[in-house]
C-alpha positions as CSV (number, residue, x, y, z in Angstrom):
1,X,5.1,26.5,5.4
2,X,4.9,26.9,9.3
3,X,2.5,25.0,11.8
4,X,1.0,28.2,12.5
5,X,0.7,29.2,8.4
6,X,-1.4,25.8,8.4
7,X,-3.3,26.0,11.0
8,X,-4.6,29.6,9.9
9,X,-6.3,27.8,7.0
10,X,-8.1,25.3,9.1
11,X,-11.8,25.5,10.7
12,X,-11.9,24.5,13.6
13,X,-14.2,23.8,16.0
14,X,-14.2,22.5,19.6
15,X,-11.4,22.8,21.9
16,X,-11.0,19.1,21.1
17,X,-10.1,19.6,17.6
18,X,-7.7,22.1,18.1
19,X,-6.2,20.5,20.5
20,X,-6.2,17.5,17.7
21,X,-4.9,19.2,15.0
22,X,-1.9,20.7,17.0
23,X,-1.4,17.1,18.5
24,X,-1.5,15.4,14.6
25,X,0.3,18.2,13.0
26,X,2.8,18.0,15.4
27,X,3.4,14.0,14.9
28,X,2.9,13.8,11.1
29,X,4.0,17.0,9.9
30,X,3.2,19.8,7.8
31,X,4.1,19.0,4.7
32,X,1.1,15.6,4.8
33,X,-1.4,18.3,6.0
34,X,-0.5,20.4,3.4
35,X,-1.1,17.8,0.5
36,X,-4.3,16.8,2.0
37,X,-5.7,20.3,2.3
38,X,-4.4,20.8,-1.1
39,X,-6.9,17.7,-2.5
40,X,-9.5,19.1,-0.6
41,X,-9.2,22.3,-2.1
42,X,-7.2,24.7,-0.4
43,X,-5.7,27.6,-2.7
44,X,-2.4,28.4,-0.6
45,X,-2.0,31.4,-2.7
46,X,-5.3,33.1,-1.9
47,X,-5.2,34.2,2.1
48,X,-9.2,33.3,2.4
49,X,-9.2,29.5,1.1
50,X,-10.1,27.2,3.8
51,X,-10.9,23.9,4.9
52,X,-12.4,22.5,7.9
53,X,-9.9,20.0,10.1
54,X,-13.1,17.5,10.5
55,X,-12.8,17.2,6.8
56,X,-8.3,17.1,6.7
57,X,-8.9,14.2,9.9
58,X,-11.1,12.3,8.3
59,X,-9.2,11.8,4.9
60,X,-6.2,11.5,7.3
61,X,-7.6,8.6,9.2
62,X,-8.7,6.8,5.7
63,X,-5.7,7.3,4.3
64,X,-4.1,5.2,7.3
65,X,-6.5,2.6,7.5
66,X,-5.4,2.2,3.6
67,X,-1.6,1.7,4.0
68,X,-2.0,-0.3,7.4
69,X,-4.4,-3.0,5.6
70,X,-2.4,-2.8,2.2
71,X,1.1,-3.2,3.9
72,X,-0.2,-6.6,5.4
73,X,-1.6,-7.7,1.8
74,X,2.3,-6.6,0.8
75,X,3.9,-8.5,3.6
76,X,1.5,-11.8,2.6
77,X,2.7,-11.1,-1.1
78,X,6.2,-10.7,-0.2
79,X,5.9,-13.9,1.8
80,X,4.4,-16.1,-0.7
81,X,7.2,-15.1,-3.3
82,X,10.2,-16.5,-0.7
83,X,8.1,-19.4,-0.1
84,X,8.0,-20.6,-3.6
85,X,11.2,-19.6,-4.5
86,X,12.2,-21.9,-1.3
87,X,10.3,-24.5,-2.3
88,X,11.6,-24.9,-5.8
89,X,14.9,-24.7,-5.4
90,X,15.9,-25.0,-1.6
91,X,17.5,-28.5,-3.0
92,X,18.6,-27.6,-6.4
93,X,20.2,-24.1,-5.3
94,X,22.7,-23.4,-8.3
95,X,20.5,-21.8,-10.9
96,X,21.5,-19.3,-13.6
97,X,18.6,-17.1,-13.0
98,X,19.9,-15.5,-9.8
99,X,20.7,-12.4,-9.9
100,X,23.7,-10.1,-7.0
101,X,22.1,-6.7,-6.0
102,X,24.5,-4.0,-5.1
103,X,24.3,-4.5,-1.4
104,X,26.5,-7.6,0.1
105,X,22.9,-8.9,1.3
106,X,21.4,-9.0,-2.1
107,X,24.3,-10.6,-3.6
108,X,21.8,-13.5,-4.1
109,X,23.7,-15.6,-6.9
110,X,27.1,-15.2,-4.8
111,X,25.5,-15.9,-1.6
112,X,24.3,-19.5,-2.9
113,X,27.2,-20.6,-4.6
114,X,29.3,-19.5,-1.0
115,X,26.8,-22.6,0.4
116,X,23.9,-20.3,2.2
117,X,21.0,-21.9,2.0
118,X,18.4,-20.7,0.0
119,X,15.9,-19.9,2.8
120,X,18.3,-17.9,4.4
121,X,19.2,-15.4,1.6
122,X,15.7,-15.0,0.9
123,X,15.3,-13.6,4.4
124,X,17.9,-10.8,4.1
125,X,16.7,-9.4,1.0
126,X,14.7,-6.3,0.3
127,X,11.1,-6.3,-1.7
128,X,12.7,-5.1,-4.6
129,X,15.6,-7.4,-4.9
130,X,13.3,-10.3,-4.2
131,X,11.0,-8.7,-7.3
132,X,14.3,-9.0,-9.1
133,X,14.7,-12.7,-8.9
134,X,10.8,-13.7,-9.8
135,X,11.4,-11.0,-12.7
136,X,14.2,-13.3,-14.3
137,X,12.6,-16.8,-13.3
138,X,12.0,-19.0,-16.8
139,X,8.2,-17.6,-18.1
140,X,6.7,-21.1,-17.1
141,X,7.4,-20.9,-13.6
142,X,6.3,-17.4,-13.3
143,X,3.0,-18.6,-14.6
144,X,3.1,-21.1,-11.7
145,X,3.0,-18.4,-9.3
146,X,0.4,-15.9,-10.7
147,X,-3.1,-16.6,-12.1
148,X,-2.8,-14.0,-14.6
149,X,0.5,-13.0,-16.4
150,X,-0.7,-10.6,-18.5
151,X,2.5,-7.6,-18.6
152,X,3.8,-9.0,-15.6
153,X,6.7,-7.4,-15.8
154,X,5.2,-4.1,-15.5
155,X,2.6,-5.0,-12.8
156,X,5.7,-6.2,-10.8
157,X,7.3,-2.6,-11.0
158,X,3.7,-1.3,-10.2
159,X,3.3,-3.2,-7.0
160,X,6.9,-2.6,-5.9
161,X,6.4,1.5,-6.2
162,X,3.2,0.6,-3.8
163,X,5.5,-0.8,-1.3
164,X,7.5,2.2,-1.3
165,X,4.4,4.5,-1.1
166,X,3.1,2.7,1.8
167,X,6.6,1.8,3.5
168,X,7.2,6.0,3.5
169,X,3.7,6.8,5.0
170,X,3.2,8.8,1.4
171,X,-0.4,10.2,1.1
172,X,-1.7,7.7,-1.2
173,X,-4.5,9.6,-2.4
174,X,-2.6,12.0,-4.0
175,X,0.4,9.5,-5.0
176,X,1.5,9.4,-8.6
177,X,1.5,5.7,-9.0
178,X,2.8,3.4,-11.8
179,X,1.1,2.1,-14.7
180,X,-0.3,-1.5,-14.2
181,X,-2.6,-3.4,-15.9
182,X,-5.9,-5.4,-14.6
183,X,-7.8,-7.4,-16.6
184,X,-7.0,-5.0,-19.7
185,X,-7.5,-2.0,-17.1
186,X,-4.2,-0.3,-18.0
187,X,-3.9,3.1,-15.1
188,X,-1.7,4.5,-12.8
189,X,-4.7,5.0,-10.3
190,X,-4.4,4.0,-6.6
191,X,-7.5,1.7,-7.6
192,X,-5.8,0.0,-9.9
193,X,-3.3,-0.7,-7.9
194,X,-4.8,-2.3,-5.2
195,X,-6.3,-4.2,-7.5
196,X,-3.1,-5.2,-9.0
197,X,-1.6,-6.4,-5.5
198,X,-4.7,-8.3,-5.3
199,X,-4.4,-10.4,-8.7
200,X,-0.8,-11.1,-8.0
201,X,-1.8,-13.0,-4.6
202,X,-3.1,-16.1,-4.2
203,X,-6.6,-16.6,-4.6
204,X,-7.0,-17.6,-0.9
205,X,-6.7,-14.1,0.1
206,X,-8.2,-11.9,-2.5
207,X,-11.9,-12.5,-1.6
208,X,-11.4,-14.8,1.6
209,X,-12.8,-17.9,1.8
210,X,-16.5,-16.8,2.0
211,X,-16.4,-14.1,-0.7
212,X,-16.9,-11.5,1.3
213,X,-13.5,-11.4,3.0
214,X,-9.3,-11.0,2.1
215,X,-8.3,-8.0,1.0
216,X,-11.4,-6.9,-0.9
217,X,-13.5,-6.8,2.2
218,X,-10.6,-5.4,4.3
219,X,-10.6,-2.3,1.5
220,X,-14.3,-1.8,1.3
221,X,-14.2,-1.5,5.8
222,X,-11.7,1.3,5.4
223,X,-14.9,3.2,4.6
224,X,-16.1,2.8,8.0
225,X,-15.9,4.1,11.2
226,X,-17.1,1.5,13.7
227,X,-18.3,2.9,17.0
228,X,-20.8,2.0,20.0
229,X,-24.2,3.0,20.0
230,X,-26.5,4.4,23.7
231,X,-26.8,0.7,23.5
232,X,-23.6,-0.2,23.7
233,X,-24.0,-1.6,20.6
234,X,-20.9,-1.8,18.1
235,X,-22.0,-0.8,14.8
236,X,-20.0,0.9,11.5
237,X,-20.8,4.4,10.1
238,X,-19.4,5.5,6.3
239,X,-17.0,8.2,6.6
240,X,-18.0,11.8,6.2
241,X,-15.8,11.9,3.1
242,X,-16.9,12.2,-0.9
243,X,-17.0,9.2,-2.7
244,X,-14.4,10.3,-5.1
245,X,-12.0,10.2,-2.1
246,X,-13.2,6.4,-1.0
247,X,-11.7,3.3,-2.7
248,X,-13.8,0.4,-3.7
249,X,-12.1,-2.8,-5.6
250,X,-15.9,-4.8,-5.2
C-alpha cells in the first residue's frame, strides 16, 4: 500500500492534521499505520471504510508511551540479571553452567576460562544470551533472584519476545505475544505480559516505594495526556481512546 492509498482512508480535519499525518506517515511508515487502522476497524478491501487520524494518532502516541516506559522496566531487568550473576560468581568464575552463544561475544563459558572477568562478559552480551545463562543456573539460585518461579522457564521466553517487540518499535497492541503465566494467569496478552516483566523484577520497582509508583504507576500514566490549563496549570486528561485499547496492570 502507498502513502497516498493510506491517506485516502483517513479523516482528516484541520490543516494541522494533515500536515501531521503526512509528517508521521512519512517517519514511521505505512505499514504501522496500516495495522493501526486495521485495529480500529478499517476494511482495506471495501473503498468506503474509514477512520479518523485523531483516532490512528492517539493509539499511535499510547502505543509509544508503552514501549518507551516498558523498555526502561527491560533495561532495569536486564540490569539486575548481570548484577547478580556478577555478584555470585565474579570470584569463583569457572562454573559448569555457562553456556557459548554462536557469536564470539556470547561465547560466555570460553570467554571466562580465557581469564575475562566476569563483569566484563556480561556487558557484551545480548538480552537473550544473558536469558540463556539465568535459564541454566542450579533451580535454587534462580529462586534467589525471582519472587515467584512458577514456569519460569516459560515466562523467561515470554519477556525476552517483549524485548524484541519493543526493541523493533512493533505495534504492541496488535503483537502476537508468548504465553506466560501470572499468578496462575496463563495468556499471551500484552497485559499479561507486562505483568510478567513486572513479577520477574525486584520488588523495589514494581509498585515504587509508596505503592503508587514503579512500573505499575508508570503503565496506568500512559493513559494520560498531561497538558496546561488557561491557568497555566499542568493537569492530565485520559486519552480519547476505548478502554479495550488502554492497559491497566492495577
Amino acid at each position: 500500500m502507498t502513502k497516498e492509498e493510506l491517506m485516502k482512508r483517513l479523516i482528516i480535519g484541520s490543516g494541522e492534521e494533515k500536515n501531521d499525518s503526512e509528517f508521521y506517515i512519512r517517519v514511521k511508515g505505512v505499514a504501522i499505520h496500516q495495522k493501526i487502522m486495521t485495529h480500529l476497524g478499517v476494511d482495506f478491501s471495501r473503498a468506503d471504510s474509514t477512520v479518523e487520524w485523531s483516532k490512528v494518532s492517539a493509539l499511535l502516541r499510547y502505543d509509544k508511551k508503552l514501549r518507551d516506559k516498558i523498555y526502561i522496566y527491560l533495561a532495569t531487568l536486564e540490569e539486575y540479571l548481570r548484577a547478580y550473576l556478577s555478584n555470585k560468581y565474579e570470584s569463583i568464575p569457572n562454573q559448569s553452567f555457562w553456556h557459548d552463544g554462536r557469536k564470539q561475544r556470547s561465547k560466555v563459558k570460553t570467554r571466562i576460562l580465557q581469564g575475562e572477568h566476569i563483569s566484563d562478559v556480561l556487558q557484551s552480551l545480548e538480552f537473550g544470551d544473558l536469558m540463556i545463562q539465568i535459564k541454566n543456573l542450579p533451580p535454587i539460585y534462580i529462586k534467589e533472584i525471582f519472587e515467584s518461579t512458577d514456569e519460569i522457564q516459560l515466562n523467561l521466553d515470554a519477556v525476552r519476545e517483549l524485548r524484541n517487540a519493543v526493541s523493533h518499535h512493533a505495534f504492541l497492541i496488535g503483537y502476537e505475544f508468548k504465553l506466560c503465566n501470572v499468578c496462575e494467569d496463563r495468556s499471551n496478552s500484552l497485559k499479561n505480559n507486562i505483568k510478567n516483566l513486572r513479577q520477574l523484577l525486584p520488588k523495589e520497582y514494581r509498585f515504587g516505594k509508596n505503592g503508587k509508583g514503579g512500573i505499575t504507576g508508570e503503565i496506568e500514566n500512559c493513559k494520560y495526556d498531561f497538558e496546561f490549563d488557561d491557568q497555566g496549570k499542568r493537569v492530565k486528561r485520559l486519552m480519547l481512546l476505548e478502554s479495550k485499547d488502554m492497559i491497566s496492570i492495577i
